[in-house]
N, C-alpha and C positions, 0 to 999 in steps of 0.2 A: 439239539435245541439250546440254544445261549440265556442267558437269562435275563429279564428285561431289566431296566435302569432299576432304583428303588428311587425313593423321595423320604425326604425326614419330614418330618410334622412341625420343624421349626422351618422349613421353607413353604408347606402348605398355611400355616398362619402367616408367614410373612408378607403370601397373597394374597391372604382373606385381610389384614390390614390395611393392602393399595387397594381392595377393591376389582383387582382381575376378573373376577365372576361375574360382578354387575356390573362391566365395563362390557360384557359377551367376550373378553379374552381368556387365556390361558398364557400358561409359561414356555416357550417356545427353543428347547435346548438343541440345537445344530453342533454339528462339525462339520467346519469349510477346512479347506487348504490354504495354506499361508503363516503365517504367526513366526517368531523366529526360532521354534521348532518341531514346523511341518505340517500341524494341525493346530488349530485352535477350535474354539469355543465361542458358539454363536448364539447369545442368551435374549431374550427380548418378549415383550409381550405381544401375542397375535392371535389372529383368530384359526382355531383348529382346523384343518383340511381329512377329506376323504380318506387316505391314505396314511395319518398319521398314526403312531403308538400313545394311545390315551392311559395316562395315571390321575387317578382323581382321587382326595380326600381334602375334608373340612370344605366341604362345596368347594373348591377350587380344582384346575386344572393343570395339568404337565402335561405336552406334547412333544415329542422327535418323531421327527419325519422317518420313513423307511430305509433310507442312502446311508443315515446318523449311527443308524441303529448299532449296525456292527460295531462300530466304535464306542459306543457306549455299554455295553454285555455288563453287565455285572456294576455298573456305577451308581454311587450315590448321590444326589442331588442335594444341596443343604442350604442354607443361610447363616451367613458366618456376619458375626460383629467383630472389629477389629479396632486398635486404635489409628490405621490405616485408613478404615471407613468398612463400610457394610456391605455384603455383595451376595449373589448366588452362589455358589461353588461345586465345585464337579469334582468328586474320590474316582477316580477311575483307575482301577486294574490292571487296563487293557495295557495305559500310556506306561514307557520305559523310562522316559524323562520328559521335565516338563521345567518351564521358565519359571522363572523368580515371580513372575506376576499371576501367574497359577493359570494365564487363559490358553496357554499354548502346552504345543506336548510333539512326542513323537511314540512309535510304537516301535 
């Protein structure tokens, strides 16, 4: 048994801010194939499907699909401020390296 993603409490506010929950969305974390190293990170707001891994807290939601799953075991979910700018962010375990811009990775 792997363990599911977590989510921090500064990315469940960050939703309860935009509004996600009374919009009927959620936070939709994917891994596609692509990125310039192998995999990336596919963040966005949507609406939950059947088949999804639901994380919920402070009324809002966190969804990965079933495909995602594996690639994310053990990963944290956050919301980072930066002087960069603000964004979702993914700690994950799994990845062996990952790119300067933190969306891509490889295992």
């Amino acid at each position: 048994m792997t363990l599911p993603p977590t989510v921090t409490e500064r990315a469940f506010a960050r939703l309860a801010e935009i509004g996600a929950a009374a919009q009927g969305k959620a936070l939709r974390v994917a891994v596609e194939g692509g990125g310039c190293s192998g995999f990336q990170y596919e963040i966005d707001l949507d609406t939950p499907k059947d088949d999804d891994l639901v994380l919920e807290g402070q009324g809002e939601t966190v969804v990965v699909d079933s495909v995602s799953l594996p690639f994310l075991a053990g990963a944290t979910i956050d919301f980072t401020e930066e002087l960069i700018g603000a964004r979702f962010a993914i700690d994950n375990p799994n990845a062996s390296s990952s790119c300067g811009c933190g969306t891509s990775f490889s295992i």
